[in-house]
C-alpha positions as CSV (number, residue, x, y, z in Angstrom):
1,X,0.0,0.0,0.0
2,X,1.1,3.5,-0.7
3,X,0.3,6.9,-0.2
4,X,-1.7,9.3,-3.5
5,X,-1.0,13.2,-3.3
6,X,-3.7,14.8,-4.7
7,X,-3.3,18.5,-5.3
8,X,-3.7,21.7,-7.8
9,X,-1.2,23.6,-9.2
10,X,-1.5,27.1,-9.3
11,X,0.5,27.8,-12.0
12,X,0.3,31.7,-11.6
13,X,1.4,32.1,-8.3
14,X,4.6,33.6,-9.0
15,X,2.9,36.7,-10.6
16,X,0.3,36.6,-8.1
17,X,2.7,37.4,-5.8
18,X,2.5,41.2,-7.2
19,X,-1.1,41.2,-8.2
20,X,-2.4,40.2,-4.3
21,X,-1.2,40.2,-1.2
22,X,-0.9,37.2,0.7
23,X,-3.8,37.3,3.3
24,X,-6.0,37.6,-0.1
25,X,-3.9,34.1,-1.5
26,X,-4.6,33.0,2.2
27,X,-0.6,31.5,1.6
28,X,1.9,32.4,4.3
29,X,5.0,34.3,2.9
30,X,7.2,31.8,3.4
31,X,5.5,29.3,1.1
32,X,5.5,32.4,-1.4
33,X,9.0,32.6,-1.4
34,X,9.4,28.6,-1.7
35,X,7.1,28.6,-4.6
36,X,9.9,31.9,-6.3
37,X,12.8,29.8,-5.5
38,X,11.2,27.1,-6.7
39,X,10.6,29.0,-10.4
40,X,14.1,29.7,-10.3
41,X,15.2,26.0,-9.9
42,X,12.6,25.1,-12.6
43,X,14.2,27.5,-14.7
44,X,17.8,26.8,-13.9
45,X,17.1,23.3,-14.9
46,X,14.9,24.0,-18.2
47,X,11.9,22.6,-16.4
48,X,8.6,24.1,-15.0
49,X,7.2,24.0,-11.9
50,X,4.7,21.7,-12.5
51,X,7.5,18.8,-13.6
52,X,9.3,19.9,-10.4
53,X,6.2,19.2,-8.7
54,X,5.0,15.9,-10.3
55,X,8.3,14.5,-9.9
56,X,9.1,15.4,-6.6
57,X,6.0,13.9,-5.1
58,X,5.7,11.0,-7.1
59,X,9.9,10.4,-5.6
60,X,8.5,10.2,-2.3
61,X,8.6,6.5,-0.9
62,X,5.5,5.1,-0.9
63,X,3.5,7.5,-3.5
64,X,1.5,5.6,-5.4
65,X,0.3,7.8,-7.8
66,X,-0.4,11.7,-8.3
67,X,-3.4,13.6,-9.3
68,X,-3.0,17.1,-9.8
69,X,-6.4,19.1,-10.6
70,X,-6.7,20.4,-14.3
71,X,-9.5,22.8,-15.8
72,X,-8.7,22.0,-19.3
73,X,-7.5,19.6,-21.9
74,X,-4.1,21.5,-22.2
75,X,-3.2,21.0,-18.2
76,X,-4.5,17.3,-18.6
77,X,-1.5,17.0,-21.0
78,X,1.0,19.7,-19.1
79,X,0.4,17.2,-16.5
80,X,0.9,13.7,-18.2
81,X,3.9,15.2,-19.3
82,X,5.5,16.4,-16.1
83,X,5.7,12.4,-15.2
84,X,7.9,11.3,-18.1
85,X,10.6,13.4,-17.0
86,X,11.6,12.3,-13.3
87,X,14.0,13.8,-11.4
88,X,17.8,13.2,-10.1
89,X,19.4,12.7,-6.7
90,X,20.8,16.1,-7.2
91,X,17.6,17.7,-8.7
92,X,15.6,16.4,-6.2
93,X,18.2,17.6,-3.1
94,X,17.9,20.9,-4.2
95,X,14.2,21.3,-3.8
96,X,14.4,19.5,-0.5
97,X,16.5,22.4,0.7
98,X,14.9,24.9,-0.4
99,X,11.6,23.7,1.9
100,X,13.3,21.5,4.6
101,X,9.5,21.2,6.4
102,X,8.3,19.3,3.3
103,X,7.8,15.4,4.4
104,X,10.4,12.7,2.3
């Protein structure tokens, strides 16, 4: 038996950032500022987000599977997509330290 994250990416948040403030995102700073470092390791590695995301949940031990919310047939594919390119040791290290409170 294993464990299925289910979740929804907000693919905007990084602009949101300047459009809101974050009692309207009801999203602590911190997680705000995990999400911007996260861009910049997305980017870093020619990667989005959303494959950072995919693949570092479906590394977890014991994750069975992943289901990330979609609103349309273009994030239905974004998302299949994420999953064919997992992630490294060293890939997945650098996320990890970025938000040490995240469960492994």
């Amino acid at each position: 038996a294993g464990t299925v994250s289910i979740w929804t990416v907000a693919g905007r948040l990084k602009n949101v950032r300047f459009a809101c403030s974050p009692d309207a995102l009801k999203m602590p700073e911190e997680r705000l500022d995990v999400v911007e470092a996260l861009a910049a390791i997305a980017e870093k590695h020619g990667r989005t987000v959303l494959e950072l995301a995919i693949g570092w949940l479906s590394a977890r031990p014991g994750c069975a599977s992943v289901i990330a919310g979609a609103t349309s047939p273009e994030q239905i594919r974004a998302n299949a997509a994420a999953g064919e390119r997992p992630l490294d040791a060293d890939l997945l290290a650098e996320i990890d330290a970025i938000a040490p409170g995240l469960p492994s």
